[in-house]
N, CA and C atoms as a LAMMPS dump frame, in Angstrom:
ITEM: TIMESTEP
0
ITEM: NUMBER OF ATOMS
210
ITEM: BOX BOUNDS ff ff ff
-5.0000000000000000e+02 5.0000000000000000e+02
-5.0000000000000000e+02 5.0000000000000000e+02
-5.0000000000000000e+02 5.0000000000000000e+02
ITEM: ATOMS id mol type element x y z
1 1 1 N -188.214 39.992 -296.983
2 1 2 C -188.781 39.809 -295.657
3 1 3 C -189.556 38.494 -295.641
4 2 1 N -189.21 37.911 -294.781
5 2 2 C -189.761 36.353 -294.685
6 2 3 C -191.072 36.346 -293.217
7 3 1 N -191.969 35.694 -293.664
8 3 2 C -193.393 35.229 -293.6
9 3 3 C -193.419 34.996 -292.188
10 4 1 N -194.666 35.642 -291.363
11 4 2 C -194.393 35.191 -289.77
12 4 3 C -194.626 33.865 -289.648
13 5 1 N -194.06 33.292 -288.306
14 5 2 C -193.841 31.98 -288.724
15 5 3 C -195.405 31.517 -287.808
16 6 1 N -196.11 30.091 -288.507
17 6 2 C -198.04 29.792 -287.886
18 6 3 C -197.774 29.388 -286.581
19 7 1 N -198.963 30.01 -286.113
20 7 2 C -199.165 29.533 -284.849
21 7 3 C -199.188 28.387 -284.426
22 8 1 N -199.351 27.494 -285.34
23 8 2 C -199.848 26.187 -285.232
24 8 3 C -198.486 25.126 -285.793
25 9 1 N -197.321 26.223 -285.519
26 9 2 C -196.279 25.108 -285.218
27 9 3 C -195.002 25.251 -284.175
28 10 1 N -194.179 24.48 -283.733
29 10 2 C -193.475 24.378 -282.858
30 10 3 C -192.039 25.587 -282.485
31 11 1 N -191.889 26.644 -281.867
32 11 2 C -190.866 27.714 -282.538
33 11 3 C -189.49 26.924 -281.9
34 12 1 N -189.62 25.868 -281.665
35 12 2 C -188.377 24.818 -281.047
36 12 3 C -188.073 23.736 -282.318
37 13 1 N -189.085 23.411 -283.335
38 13 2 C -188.752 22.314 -283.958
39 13 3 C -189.449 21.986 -285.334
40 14 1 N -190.097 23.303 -285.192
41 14 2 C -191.004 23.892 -286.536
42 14 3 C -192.178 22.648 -286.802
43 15 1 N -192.229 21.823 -286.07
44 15 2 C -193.225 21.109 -286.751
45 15 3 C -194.27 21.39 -286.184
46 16 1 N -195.533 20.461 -286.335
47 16 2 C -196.787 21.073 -285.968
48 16 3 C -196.725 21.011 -284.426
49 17 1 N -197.26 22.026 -283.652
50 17 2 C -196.938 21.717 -282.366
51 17 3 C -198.966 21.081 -281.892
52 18 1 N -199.999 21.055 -282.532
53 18 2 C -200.932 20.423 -281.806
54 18 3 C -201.525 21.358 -281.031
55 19 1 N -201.686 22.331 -281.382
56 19 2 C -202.198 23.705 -280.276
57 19 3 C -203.889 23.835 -280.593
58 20 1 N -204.797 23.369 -279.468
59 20 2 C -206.214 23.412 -279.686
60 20 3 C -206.026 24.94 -280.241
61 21 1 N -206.162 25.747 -278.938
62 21 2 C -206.368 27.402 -279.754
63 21 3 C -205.764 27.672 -281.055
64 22 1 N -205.01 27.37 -281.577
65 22 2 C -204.219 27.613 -283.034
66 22 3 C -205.196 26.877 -283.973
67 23 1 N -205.999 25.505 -283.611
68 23 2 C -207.066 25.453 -284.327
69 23 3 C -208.491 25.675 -284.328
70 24 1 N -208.281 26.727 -283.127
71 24 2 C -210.1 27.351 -282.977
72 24 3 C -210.511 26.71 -281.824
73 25 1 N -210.26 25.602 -281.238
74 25 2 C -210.405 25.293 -280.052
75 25 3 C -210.907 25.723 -278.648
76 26 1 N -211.095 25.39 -277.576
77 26 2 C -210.786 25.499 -276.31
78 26 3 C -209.733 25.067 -275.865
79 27 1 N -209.132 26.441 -275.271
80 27 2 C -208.015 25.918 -274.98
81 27 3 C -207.911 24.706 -273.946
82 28 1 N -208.735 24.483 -272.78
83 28 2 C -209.146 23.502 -272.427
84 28 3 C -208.729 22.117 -272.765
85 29 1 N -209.006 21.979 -274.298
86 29 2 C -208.932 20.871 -274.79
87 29 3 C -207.711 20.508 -275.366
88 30 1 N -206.316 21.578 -275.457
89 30 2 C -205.347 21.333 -275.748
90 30 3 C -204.18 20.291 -275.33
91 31 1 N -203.571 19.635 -275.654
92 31 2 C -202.595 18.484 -274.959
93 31 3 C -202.148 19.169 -273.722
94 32 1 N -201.676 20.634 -273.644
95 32 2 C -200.527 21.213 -272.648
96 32 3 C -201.334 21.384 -271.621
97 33 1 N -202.274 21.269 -271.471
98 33 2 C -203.763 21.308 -270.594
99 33 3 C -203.654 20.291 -269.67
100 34 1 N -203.055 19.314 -269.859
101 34 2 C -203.188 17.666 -269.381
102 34 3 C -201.628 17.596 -268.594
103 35 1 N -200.372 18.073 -269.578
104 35 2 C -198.877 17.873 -268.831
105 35 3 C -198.443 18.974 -268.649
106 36 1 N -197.473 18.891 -267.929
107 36 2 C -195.997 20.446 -266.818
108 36 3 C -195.288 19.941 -267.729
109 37 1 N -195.31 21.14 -268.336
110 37 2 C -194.013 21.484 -269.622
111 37 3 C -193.504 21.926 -268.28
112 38 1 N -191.342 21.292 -268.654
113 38 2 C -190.972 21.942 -267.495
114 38 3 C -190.129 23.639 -267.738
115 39 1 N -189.626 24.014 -267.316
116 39 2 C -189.457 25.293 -267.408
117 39 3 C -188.532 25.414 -268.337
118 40 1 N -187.362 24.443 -268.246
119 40 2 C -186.201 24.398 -269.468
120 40 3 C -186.57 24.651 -270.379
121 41 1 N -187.853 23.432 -270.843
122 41 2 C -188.38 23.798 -272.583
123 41 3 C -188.583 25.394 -272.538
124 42 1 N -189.333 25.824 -271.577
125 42 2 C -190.231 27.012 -272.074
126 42 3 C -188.717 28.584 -272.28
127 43 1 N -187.903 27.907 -271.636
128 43 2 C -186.8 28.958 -271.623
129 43 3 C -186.071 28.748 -272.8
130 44 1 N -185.579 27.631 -273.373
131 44 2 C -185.538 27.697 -274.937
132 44 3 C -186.219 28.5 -276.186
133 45 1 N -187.366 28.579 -275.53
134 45 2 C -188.182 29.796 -276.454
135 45 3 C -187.808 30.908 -276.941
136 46 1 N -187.296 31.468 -278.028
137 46 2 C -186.654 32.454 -278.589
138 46 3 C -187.513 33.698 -277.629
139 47 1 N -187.286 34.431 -277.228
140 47 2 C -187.846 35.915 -276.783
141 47 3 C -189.085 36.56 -277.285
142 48 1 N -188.597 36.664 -278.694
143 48 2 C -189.539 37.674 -279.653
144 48 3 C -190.972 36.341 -280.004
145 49 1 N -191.147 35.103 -279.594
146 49 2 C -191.433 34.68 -279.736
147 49 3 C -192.656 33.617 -278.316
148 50 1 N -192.115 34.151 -277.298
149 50 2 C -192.958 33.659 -276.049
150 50 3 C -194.31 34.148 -276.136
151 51 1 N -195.135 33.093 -275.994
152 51 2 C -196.945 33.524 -275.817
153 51 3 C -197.562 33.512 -277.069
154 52 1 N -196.612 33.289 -278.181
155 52 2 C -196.917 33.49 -279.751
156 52 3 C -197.358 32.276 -280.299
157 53 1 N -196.196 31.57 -280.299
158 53 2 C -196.838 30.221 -280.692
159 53 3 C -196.132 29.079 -279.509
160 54 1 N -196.911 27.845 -279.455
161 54 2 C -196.492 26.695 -278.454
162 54 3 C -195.82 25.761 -279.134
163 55 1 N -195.149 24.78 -277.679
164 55 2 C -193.982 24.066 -278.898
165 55 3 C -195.193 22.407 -278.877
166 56 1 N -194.893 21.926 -279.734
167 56 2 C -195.566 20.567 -279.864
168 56 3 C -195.156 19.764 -278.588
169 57 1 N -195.831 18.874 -278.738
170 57 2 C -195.644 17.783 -277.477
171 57 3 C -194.512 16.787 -277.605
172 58 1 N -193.769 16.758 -278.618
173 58 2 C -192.549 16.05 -278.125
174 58 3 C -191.267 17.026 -277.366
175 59 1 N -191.649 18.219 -277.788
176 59 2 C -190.221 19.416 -277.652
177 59 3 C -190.435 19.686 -275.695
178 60 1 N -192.192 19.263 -275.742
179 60 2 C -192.738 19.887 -274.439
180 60 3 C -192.626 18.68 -273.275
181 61 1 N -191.952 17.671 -273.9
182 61 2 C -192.313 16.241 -272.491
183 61 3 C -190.152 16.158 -272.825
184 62 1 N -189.895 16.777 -273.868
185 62 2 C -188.38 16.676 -273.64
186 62 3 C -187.134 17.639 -273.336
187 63 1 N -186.391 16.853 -272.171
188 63 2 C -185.42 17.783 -272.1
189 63 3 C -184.652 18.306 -272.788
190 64 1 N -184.016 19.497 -272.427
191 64 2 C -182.566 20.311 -273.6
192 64 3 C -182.15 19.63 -273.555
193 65 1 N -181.36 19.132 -274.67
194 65 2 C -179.863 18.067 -275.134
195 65 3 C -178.987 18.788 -274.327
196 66 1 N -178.334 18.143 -274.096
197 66 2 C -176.627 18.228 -273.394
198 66 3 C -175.928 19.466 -274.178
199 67 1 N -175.228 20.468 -273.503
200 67 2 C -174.507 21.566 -273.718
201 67 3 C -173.236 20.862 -274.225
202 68 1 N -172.657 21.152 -275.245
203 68 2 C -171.242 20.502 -275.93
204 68 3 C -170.157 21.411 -275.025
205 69 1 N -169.461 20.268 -274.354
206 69 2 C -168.39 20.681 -273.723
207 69 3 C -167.672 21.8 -274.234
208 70 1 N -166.664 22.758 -273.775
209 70 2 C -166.154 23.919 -274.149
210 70 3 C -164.729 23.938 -273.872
């Protein structure tokens, strides 16, 4: 059984996502506080995983890549 994955990183890109509250913070003072993540990112968010942890600020100012033709 493998390790829940920290709050304090991205569940889009595993890296650190920059989350004031994940470091004790106000949330207030967090980057996502300041920009409109737009809804795409936030729908990428695995399920079991929404409200758990936030994605960092590059995953959150960028759009989904292009769907590979079918």
């Amino acid at each position: 059984m493998s390790a829940a994955p920290s709050p304090a990183t991205c569940p889009l890109c595993g890296q650190t996502n920059a989350c004031a509250v994940a470091a004790g913070l106000p949330p207030e003072t967090c980057w996502c506080m300041q920009t409109r993540i737009p809804a795409s990112v936030l729908e990428r968010i695995p399920a079991a995983e929404r409200g758990q942890r936030c994605v960092c600020p590059a995953c959150g100012q960028t759009p989904p890549p292009p769907e590979a033709p079918r």
